[in-house]
Backbone bond lengths (Angstrom), bond angles and torsions (degrees), N, CA, C in turn:
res aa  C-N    CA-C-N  psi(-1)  N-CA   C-N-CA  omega(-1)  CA-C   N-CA-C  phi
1 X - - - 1.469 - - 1.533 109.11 -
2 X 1.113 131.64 147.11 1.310 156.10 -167.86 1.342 111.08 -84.95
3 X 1.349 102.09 143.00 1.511 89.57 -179.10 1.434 126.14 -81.44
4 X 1.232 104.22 -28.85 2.125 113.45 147.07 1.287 107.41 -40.49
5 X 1.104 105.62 -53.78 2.307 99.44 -166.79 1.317 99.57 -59.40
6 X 1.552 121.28 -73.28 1.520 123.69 174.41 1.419 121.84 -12.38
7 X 1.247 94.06 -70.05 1.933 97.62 -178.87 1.954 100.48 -74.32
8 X 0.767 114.69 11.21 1.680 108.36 177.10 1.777 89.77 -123.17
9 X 0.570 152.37 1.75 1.347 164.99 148.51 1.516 109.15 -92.90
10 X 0.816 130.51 -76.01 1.710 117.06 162.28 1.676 128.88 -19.29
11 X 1.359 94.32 -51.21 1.305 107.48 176.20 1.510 124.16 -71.16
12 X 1.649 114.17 -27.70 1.458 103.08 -179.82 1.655 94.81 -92.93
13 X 1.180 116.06 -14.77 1.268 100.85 170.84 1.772 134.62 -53.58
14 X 1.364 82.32 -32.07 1.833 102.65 -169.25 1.355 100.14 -85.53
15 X 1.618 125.76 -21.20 1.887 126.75 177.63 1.573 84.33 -70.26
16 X 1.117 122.65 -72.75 1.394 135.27 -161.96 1.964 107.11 -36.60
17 X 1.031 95.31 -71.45 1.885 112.38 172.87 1.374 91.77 -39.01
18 X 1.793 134.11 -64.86 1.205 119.81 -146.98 1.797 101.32 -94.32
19 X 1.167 111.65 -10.28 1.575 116.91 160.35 1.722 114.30 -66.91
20 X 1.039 110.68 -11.42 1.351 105.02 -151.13 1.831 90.88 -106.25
21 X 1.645 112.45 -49.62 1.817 131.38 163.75 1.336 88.55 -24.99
22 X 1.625 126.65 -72.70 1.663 143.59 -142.44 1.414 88.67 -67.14
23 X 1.487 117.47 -57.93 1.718 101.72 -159.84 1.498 113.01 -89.25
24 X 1.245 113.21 -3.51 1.503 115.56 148.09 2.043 126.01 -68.57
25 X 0.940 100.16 -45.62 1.338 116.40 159.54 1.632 110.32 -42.57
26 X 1.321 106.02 -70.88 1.605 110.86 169.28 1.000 115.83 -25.83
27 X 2.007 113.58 -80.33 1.432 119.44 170.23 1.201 121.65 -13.78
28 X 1.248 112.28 -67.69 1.316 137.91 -165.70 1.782 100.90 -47.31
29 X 1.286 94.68 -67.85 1.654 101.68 -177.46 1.849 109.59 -65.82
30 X 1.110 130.30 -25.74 1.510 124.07 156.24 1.740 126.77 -45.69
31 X 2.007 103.24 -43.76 0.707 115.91 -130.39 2.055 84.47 -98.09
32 X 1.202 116.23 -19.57 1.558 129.11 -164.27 1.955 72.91 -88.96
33 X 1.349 124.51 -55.24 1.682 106.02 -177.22 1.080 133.40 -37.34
34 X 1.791 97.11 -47.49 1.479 97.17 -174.37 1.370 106.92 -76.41
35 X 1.537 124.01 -25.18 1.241 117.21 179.61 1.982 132.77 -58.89
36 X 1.479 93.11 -29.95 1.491 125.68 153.33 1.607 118.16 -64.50
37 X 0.982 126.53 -7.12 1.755 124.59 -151.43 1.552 88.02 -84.16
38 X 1.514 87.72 145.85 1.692 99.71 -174.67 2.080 108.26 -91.63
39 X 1.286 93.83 -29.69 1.206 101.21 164.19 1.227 140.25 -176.48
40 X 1.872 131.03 166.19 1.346 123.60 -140.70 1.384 118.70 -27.98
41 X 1.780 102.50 -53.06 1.240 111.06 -161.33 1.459 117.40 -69.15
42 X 1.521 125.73 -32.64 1.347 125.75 133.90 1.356 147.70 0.53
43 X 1.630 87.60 -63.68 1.404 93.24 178.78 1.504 119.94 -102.41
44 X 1.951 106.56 2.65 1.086 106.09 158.99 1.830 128.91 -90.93
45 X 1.557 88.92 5.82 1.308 94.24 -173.44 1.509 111.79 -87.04
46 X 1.681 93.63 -30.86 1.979 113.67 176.07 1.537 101.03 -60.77
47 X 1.382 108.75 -49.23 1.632 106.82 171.76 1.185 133.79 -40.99
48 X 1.137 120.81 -2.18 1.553 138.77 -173.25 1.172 109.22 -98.33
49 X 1.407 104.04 -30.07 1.651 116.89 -155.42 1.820 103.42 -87.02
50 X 1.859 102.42 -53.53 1.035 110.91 -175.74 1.859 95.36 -67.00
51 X 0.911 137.70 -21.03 1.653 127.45 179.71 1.437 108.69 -69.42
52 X 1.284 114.08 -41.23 1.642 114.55 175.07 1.792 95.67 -57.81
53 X 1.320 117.83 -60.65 1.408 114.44 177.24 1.048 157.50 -30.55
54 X 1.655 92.81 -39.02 1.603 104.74 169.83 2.046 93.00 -97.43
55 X 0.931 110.13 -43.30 1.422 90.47 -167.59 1.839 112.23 -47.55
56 X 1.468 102.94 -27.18 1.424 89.68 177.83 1.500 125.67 -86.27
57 X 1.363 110.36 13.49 1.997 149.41 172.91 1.479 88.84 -75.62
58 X 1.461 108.91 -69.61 0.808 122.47 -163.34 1.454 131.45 -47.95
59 X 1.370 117.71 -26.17 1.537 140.00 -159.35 1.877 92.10 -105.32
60 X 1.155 103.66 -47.78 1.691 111.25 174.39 1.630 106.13 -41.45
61 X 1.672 100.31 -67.06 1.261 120.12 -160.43 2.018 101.66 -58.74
62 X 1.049 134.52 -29.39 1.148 145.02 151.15 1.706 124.61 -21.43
63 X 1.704 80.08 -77.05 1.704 92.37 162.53 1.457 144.89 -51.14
64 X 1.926 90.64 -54.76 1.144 105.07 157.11 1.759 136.19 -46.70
65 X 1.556 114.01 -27.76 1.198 140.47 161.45 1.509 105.88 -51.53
66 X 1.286 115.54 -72.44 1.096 128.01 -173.82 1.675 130.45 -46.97
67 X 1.576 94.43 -49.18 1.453 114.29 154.50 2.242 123.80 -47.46
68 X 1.463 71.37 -31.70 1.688 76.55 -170.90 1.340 105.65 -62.59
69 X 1.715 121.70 -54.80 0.579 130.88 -167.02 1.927 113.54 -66.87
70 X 1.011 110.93 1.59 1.424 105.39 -179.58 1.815 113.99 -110.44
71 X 1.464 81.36 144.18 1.623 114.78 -179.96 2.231 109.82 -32.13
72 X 1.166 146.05 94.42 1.874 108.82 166.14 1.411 65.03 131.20
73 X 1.364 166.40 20.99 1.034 135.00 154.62 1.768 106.81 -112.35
74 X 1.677 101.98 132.05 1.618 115.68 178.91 1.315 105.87 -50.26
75 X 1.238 91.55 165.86 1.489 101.94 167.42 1.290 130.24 -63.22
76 X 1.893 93.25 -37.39 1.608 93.83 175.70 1.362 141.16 -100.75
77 X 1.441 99.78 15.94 1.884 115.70 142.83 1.179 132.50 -106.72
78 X 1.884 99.37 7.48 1.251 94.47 169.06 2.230 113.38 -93.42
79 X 1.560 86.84 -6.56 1.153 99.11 170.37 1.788 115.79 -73.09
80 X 1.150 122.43 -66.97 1.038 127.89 117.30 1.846 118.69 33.34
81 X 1.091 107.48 -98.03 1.170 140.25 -169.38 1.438 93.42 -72.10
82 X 1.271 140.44 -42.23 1.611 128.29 145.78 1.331 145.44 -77.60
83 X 1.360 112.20 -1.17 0.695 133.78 142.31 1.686 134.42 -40.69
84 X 1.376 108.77 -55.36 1.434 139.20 -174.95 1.394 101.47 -76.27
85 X 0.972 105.04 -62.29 1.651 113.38 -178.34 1.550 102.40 -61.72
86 X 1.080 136.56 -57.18 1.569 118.94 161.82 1.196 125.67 -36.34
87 X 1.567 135.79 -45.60 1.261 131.88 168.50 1.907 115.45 -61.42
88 X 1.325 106.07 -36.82 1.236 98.97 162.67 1.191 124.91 -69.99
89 X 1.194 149.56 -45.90 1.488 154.25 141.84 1.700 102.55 -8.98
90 X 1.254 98.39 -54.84 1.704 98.93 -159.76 1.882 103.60 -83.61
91 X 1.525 100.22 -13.24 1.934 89.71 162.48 1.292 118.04 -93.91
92 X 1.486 109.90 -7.56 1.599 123.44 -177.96 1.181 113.72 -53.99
93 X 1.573 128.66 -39.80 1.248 155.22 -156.85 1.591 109.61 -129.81
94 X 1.535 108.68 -24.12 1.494 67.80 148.76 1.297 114.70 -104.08
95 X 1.066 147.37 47.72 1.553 149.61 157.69 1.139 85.11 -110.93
96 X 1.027 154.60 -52.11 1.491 130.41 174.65 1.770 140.25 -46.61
97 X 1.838 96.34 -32.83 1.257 103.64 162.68 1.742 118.75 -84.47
98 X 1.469 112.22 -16.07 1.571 110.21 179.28 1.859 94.26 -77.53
99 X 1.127 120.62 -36.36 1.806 103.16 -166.15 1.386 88.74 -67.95
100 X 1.299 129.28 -28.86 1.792 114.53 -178.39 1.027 124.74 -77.48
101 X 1.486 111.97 -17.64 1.903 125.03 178.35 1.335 86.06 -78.52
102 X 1.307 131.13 -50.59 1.849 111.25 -138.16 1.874 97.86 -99.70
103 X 1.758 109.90 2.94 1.631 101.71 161.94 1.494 91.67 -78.71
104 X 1.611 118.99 -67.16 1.634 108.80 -174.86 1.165 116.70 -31.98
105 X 1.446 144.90 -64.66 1.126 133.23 -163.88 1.467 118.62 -80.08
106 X 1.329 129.68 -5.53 1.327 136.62 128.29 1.331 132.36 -20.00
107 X 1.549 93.84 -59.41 1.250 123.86 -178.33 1.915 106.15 -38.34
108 X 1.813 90.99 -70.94 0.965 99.87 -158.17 1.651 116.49 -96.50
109 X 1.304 110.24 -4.61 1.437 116.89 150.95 1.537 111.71 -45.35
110 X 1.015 102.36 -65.12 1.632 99.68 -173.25 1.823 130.23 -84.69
111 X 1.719 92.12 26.65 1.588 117.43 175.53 1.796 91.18 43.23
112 X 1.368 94.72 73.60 1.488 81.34 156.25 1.559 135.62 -128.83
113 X 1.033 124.87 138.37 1.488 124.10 -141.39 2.010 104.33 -74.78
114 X 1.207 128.34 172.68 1.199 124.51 165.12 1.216 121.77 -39.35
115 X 1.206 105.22 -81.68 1.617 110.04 168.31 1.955 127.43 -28.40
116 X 1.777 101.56 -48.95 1.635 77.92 159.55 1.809 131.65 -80.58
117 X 1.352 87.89 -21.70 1.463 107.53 179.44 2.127 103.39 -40.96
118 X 1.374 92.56 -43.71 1.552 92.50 170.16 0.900 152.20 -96.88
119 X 1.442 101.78 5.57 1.455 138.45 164.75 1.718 108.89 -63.31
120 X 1.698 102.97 -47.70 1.700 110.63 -162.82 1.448 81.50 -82.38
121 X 1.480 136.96 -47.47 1.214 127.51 -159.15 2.065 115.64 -60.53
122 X 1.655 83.58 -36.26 1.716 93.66 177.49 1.530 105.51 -63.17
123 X 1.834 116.15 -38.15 1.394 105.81 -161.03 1.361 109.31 -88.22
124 X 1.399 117.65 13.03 1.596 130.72 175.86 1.445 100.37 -84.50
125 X 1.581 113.38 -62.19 1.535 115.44 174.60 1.239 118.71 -55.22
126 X 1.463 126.96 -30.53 1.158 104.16 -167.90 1.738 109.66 -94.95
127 X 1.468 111.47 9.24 1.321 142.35 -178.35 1.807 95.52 -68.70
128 X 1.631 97.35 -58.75 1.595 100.66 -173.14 1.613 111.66 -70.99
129 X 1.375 85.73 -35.32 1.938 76.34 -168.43 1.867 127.84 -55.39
130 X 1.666 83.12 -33.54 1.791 111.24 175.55 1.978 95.07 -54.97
131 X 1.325 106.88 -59.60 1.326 119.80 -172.73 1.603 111.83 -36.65
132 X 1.372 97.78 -60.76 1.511 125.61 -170.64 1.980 116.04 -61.87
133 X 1.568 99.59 -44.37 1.482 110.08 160.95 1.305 105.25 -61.74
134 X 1.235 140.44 -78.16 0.966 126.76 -176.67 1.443 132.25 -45.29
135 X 1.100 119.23 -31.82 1.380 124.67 175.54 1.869 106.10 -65.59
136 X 1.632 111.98 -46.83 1.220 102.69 173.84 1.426 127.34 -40.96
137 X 1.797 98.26 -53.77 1.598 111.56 -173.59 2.067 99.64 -60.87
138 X 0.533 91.43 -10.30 1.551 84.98 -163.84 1.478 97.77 -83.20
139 X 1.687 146.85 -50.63 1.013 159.12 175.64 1.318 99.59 -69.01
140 X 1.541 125.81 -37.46 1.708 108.14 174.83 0.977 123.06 -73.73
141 X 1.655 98.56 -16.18 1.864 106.26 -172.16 1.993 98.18 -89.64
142 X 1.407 127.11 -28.97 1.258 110.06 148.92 1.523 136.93 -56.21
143 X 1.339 98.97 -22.14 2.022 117.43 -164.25 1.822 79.35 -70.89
144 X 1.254 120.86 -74.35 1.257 116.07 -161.77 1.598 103.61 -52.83
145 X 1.100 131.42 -70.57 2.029 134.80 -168.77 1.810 79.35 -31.94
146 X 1.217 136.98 -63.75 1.107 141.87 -152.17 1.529 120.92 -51.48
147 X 1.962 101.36 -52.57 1.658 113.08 159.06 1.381 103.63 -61.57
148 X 1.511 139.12 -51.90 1.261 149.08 -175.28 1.775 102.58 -28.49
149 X 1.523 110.95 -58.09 1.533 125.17 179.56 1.403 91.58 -65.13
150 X 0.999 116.86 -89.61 1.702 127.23 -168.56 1.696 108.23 -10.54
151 X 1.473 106.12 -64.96 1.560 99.95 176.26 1.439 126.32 -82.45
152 X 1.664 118.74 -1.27 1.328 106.58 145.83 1.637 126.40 -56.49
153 X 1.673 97.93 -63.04 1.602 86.17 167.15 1.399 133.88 -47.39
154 X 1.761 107.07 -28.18 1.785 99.81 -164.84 1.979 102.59 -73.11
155 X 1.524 114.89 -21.56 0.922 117.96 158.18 1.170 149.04 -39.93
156 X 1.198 119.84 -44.67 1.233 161.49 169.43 2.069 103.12 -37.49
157 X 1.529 110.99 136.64 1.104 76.78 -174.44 1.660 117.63 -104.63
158 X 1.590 109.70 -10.80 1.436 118.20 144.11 1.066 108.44 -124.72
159 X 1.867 109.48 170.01 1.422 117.06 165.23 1.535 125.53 -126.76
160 X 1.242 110.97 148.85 1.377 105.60 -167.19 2.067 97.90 -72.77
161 X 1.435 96.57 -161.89 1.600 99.06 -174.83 1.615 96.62 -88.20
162 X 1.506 120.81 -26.44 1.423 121.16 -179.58 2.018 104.16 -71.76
163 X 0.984 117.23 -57.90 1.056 119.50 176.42 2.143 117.91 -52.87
164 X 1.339 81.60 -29.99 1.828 76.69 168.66 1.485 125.83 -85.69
165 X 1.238 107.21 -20.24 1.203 121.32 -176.34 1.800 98.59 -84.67
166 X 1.407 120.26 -37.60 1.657 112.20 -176.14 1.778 83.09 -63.48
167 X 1.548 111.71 -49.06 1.953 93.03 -158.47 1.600 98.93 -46.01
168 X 1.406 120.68 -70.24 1.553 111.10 -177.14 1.381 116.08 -16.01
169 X 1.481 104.64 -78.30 1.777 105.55 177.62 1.497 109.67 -22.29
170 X 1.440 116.75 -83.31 1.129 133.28 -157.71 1.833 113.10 -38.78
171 X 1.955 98.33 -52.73 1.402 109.80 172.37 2.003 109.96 -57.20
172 X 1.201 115.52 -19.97 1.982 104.75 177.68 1.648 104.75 -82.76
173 X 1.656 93.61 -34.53 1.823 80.61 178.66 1.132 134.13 -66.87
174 X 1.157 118.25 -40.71 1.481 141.64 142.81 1.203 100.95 -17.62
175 X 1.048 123.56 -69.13 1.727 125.58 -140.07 1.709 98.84 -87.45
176 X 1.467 118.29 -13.55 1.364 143.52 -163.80 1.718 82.62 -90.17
177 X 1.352 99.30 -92.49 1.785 95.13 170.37 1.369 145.54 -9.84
178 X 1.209 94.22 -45.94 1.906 113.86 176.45 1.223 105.05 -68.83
179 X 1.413 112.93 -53.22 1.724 125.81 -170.57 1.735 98.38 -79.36
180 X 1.215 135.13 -46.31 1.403 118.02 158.24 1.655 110.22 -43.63
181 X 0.444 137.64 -123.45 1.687 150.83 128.60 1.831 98.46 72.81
182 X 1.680 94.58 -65.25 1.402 80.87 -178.43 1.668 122.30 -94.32
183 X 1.117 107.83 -0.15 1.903 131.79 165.36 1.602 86.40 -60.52
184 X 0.973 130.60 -85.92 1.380 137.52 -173.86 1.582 124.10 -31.78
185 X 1.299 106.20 -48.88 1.818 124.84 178.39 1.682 89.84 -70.38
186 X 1.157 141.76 -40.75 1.184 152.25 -159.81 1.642 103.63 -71.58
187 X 1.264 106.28 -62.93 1.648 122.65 -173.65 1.442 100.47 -76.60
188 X 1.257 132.32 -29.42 1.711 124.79 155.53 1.710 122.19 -71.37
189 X 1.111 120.42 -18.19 1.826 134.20 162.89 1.780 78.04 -56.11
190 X 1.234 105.79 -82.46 1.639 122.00 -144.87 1.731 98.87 -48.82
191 X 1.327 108.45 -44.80 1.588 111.27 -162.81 1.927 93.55 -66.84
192 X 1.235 111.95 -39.22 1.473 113.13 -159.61 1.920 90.34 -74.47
193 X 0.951 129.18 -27.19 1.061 132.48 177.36 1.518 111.85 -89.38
194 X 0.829 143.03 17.69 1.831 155.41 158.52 1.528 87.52 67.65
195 X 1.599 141.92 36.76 1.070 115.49 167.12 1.337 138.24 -128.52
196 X 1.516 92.27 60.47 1.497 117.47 -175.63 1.496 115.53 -156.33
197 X 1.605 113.05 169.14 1.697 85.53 -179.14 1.489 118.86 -130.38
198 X 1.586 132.02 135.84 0.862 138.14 -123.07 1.428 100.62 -87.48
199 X 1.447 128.59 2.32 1.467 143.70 158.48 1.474 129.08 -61.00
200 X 1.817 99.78 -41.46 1.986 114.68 161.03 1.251 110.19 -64.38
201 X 1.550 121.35 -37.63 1.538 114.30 164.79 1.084 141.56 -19.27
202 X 1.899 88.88 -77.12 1.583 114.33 160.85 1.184 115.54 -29.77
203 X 1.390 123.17 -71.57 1.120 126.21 -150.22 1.628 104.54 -76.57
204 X 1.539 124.66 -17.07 1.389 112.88 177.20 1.373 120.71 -106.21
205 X 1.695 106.94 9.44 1.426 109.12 -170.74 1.689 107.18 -59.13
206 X 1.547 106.22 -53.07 1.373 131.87 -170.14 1.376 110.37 -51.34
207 X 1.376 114.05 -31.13 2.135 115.35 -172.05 1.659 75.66 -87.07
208 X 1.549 130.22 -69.26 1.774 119.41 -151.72 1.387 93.00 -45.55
209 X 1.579 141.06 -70.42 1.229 151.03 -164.81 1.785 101.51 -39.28
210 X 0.904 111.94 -35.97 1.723 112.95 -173.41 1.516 105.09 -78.76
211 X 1.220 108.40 -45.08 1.935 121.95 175.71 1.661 102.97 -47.48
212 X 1.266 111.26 -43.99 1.766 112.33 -152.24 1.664 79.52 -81.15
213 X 1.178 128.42 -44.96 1.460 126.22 174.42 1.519 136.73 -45.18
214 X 1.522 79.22 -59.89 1.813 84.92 -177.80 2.091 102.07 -109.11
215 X 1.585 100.21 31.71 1.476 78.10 -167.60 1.663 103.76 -70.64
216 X 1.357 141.10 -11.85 1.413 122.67 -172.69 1.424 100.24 -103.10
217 X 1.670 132.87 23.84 1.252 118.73 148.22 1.531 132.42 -51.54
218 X 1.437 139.64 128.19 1.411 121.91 -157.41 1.988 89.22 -83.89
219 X 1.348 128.27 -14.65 1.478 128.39 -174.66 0.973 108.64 -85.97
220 X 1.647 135.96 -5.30 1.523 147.46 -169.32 1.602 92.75 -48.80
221 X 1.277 121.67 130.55 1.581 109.93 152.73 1.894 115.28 -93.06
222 X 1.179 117.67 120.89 1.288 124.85 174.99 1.383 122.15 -54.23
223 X 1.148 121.11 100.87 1.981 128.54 -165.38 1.372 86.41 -85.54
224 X 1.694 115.91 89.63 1.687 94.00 160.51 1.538 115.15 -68.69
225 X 1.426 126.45 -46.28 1.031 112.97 161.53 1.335 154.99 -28.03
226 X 0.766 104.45 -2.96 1.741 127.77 -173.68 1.749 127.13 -55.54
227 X 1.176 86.02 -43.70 1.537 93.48 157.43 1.469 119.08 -118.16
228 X 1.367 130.25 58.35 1.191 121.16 -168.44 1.749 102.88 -111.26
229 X 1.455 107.42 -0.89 1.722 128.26 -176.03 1.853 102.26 -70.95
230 X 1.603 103.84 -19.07 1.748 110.90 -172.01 1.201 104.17 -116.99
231 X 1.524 116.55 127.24 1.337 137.82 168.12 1.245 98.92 -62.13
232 X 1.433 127.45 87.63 1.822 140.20 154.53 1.298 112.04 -68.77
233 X 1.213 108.21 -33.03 1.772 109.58 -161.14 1.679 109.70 -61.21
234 X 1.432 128.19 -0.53 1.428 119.06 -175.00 1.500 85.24 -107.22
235 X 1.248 139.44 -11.33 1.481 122.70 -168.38 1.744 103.07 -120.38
236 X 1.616 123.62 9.52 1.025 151.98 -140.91 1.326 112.84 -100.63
237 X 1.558 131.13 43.37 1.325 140.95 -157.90 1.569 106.84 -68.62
238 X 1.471 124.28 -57.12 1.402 124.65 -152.93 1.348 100.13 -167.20
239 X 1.358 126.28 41.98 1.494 125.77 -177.63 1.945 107.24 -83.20
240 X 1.443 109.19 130.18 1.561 128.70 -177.30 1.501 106.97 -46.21
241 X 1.346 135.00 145.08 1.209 119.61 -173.39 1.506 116.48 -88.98
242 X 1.196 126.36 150.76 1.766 90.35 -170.03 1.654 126.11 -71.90
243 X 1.582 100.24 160.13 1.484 106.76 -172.41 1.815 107.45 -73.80
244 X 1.425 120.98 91.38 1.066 120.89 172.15 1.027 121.17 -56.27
245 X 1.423 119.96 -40.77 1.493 118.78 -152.62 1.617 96.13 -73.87
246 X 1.317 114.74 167.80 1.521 134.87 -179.42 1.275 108.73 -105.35
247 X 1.488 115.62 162.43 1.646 117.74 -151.26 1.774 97.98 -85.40
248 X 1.422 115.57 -15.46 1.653 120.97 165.63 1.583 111.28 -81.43
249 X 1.469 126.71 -13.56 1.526 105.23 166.39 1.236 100.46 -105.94
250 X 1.416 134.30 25.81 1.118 122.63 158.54 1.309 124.09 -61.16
251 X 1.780 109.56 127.86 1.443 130.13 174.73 1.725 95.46 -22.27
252 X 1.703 113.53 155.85 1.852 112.61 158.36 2.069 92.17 -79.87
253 X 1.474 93.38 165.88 1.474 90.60 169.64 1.168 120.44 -85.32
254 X 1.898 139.99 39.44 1.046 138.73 142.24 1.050 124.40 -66.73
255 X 0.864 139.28 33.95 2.179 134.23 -158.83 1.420 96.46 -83.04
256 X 0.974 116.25 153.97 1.527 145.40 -172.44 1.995 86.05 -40.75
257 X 1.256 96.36 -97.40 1.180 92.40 -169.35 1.915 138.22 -76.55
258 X 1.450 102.32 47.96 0.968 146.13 -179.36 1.691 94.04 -99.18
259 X 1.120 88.23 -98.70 1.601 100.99 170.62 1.309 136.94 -36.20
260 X 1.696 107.50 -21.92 1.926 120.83 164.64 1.562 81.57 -67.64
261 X 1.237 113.51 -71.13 1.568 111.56 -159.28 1.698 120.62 -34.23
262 X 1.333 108.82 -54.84 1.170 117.33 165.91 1.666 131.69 -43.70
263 X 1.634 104.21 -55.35 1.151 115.32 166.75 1.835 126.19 -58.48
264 X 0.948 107.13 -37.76 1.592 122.33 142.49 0.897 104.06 -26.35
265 X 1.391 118.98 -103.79 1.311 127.63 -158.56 1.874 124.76 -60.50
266 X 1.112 100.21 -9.79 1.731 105.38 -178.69 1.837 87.11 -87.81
267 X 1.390 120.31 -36.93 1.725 124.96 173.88 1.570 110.33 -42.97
268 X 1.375 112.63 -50.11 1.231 133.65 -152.80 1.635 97.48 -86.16
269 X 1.564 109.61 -43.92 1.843 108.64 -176.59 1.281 103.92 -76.65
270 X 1.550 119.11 -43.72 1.855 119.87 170.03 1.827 103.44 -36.60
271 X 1.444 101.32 -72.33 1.434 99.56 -152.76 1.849 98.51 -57.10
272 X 1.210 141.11 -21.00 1.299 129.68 -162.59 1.798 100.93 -90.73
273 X 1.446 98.90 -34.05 1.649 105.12 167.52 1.585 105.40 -46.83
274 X 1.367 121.27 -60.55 1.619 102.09 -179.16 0.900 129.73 -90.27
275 X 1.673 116.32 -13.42 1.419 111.14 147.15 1.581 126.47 -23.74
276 X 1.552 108.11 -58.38 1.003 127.85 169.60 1.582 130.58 -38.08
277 X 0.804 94.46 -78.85 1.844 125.74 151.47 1.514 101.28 -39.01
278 X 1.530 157.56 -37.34 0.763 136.89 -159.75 1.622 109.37 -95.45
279 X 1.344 96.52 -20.97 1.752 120.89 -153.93 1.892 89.66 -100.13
280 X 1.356 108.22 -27.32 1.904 98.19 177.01 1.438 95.51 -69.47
281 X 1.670 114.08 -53.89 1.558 105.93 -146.00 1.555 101.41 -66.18
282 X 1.580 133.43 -30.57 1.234 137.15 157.88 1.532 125.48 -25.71
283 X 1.662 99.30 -50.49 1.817 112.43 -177.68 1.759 93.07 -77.33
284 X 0.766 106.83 -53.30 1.994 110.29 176.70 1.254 105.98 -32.69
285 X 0.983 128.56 -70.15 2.118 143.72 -178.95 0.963 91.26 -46.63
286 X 1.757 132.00 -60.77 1.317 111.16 -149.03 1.572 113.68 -74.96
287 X 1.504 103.94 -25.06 1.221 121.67 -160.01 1.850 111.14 -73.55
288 X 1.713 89.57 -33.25 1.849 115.16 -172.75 1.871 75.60 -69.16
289 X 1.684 114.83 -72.66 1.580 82.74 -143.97 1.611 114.07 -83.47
290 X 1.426 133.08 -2.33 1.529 129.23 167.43 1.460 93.88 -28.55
291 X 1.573 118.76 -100.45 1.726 115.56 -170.51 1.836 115.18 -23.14
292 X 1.297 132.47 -51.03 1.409 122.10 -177.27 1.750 91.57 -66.35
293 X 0.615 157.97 -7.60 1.319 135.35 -140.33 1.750 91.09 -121.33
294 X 1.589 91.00 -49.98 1.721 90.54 167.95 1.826 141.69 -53.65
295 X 1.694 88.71 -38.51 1.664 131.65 153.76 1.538 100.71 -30.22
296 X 1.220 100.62 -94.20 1.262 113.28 -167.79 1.736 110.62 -48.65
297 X 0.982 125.54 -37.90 1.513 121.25 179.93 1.358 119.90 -86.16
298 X 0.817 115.60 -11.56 1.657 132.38 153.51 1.358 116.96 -45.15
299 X 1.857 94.47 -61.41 1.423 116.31 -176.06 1.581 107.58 -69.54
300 X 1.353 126.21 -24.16 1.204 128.14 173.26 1.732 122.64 -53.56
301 X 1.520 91.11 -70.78 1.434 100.32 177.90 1.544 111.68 -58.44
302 X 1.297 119.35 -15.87 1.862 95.02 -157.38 2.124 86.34 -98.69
């Protein structure tokens, strides 16, 4: 790294760090309101506030991830830089335990007996599951537009260097999709099975919802982590590992067996070409000698 990049890298680091102080601060000041709130509706109204709050923690804490993981950063922003992300972690959850206090005390504000108590609790789940279907269809209905591109290009009978480089792209999103896709089918098994809790939801609805959005940004940072808040591993048969790589180290679309495929198929259009060709010059002969053949028997009888 350069010594220009460094200090230009330094620098968004330190907006980021001191963006991150501010919207903790925020929290903070949401979070002493609701603690003050005179009543439910109050403090469900502050609840709104602190949700805008952490989600914008949340988008930091992303980056900050991302940063970690890269090569040229000191020690002491990488301290720093975990630092931050720990304080976000630690409002993550607790906004996770206030949306679970302020259904309980809902609950029981409004004297409500077991039986409805599981009524609101069912119409919460069945809140996510609607969420969760839909979110699938929505990424399958990109997965396909996605093969849709893919086999225009594979069609294609060359490609320029721009066009190989979109196939790469196209092949990580994809592969991003699948591995969303089945994280998702996974955490709806678990939800339909009561064995998860509808508070980790919350807190990850807002990052999946941003993915289905910005997933064909080439600057997207990939949260493998993202669902790592849900015990999958008991419902955890054969899930894809995630697609780390980024849509710029994507393979060119020459890969080995890219190119069997291809070669195949130019085998397969050759041999039908003379197929072709073998089966005209056949109709030709027959066609050249019918008339002599007629000729001559003409000439016979007369």
């Amino acid at each position: 790294m350069t010594a220009a990049a460094a200090r230009k890298l330094q620098k968004e680091i330190e907006t980021v760090l001191k963006k991150v102080d501010d919207g903790i601060d925020e929290f903070a000041d949401h979070w002493d309101q609701a603690a003050g709130a005179g009543s439910s509706q109050q403090r469900e109204r502050i609840g709104e506030e602190l949700k805008k709050s952490i989600n914008k923690l949340q988008r930091f804490r992303v980056q900050i991830r991302e940063w970690l993981t890269q090569a040229g950063i000191t020690s002491e922003y990488k301290e720093k830089l975990e630092e931050s992300r720990r304080r976000v972690e630690s409002d993550m959850q607790r906004f996770k335990d206030f949306e679970r206090d302020i259904k309980t005390k809902a609950f029981s504000t409004n004297a409500l007996n077991r039986g409805d108590e599981l009524e609101l609790e069912e119409a919460e789940k069945i809140k996510y599951q609607d969420w969760l279907a839909s979110t699938i269809q929505a990424l399958n209905d990109q997965a396909d537009q996605l093969e849709a591109d893919l086999e225009l290009l594979a069609n294609k009978r060359s490609l320029g260097a721009d066009e190989r480089a979109r196939q790469g792209q196209l092949k990580v999103y994809q592969e991003r999709h699948r591995w969303h896709i089945m994280k998702l089918e996974l955490v709806l098994r678990a939800l339909n099975n009561d064995a998860l809790d509808l508070g980790d939801l919350a807190v990850v609805r807002d990052s999946v919802d941003y993915y289905v959005e910005a997933s064909m940004e080439e600057e997207l940072y990939h949260d493998e982590a993202l669902y790592d808040c849900f015990d999958l591993a008991s419902l955890e048969v054969m899930t894809p590992k995630s697609p780390s790589m980024t849509p710029k180290e994507a393979p060119a679309a020459s890969s080995g067996s890219g190119k069997e495929e291809k070669v195949s198929k130019a085998k397969e259009k050759e041999k039908r070409r003379k197929d072709e060709k073998k089966e005209k010059k056949k109709e030709d002969k027959k066609n050249t000698s019918t008339p002599t053949s007629a000729k001559s028997a003409g000439g016979r009888s007369a």
